[in-house]
N, C-alpha and C positions, 0 to 999 in steps of 0.2 A: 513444283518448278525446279527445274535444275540447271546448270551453268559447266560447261565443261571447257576447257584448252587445251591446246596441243601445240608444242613447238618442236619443230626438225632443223638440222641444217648441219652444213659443213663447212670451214674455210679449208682451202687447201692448198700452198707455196707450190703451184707444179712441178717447180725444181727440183726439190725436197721429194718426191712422190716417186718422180718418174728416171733419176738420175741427169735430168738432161741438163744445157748451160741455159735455156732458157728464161727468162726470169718472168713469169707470166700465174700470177696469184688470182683464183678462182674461189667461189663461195653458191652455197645454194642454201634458202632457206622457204621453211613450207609453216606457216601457221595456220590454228583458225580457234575460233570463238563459236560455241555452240549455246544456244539457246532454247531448252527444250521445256513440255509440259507430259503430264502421265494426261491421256485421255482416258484410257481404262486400264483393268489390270493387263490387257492384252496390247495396249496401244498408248509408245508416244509421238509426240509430234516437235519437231524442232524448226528451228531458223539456226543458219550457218554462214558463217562470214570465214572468207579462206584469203590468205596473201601465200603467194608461189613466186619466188623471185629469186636470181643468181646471173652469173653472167664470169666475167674475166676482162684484166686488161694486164696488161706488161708486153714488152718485145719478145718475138720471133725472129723466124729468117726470113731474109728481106727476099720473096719471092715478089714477081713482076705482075702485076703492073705495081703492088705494095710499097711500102716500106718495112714491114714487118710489124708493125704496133698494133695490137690489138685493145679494142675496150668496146665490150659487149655486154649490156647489162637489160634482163627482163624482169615487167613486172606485171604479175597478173592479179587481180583482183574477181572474187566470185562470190556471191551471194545465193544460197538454196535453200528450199524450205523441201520435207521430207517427213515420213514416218516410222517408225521401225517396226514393227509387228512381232509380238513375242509370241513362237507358237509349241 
């Protein structure tokens, strides 16, 4: 049996990034939890658990119909089960 994780991600001040007056702070993050077994020398088999989420919020410019604020944040949750095949 084996247990494997994975963590990604970034904050990012878009001010800071992009030169602009903006003040609008972004972040993305990707994890996941794997759980897997050897079936044979040629074959394993897993179960995977994944979270993918990021988003923004801070002021823009006030285009119409707006105000300019932004806060947008995703979150996705995924569950797979899978094999790898060593050939």
């Amino acid at each position: 049996f084996y247990t494997e994780i994975e963590a990604d991600g970034i904050y990012a001040p878009v001010s800071y990034l992009n030169g602009s007056d903006n003040e609008i702070v972004g972040a993305i993050l990707d994890g996941s939890l794997r759980f897997g077994a050897k079936v044979n020398p040629f074959t394993n088999m897993f179960l995977n658990f994944r979270y993918l989420g990021g988003g923004a919020v801070g002021s823009g410019d006030p285009d119409f119909p707006g105000d300019g604020y932004v806060k947008n944040w995703l979150h996705f949750f995924n569950v797979s089960a899978g094999f790898v095949l060593k050939l």
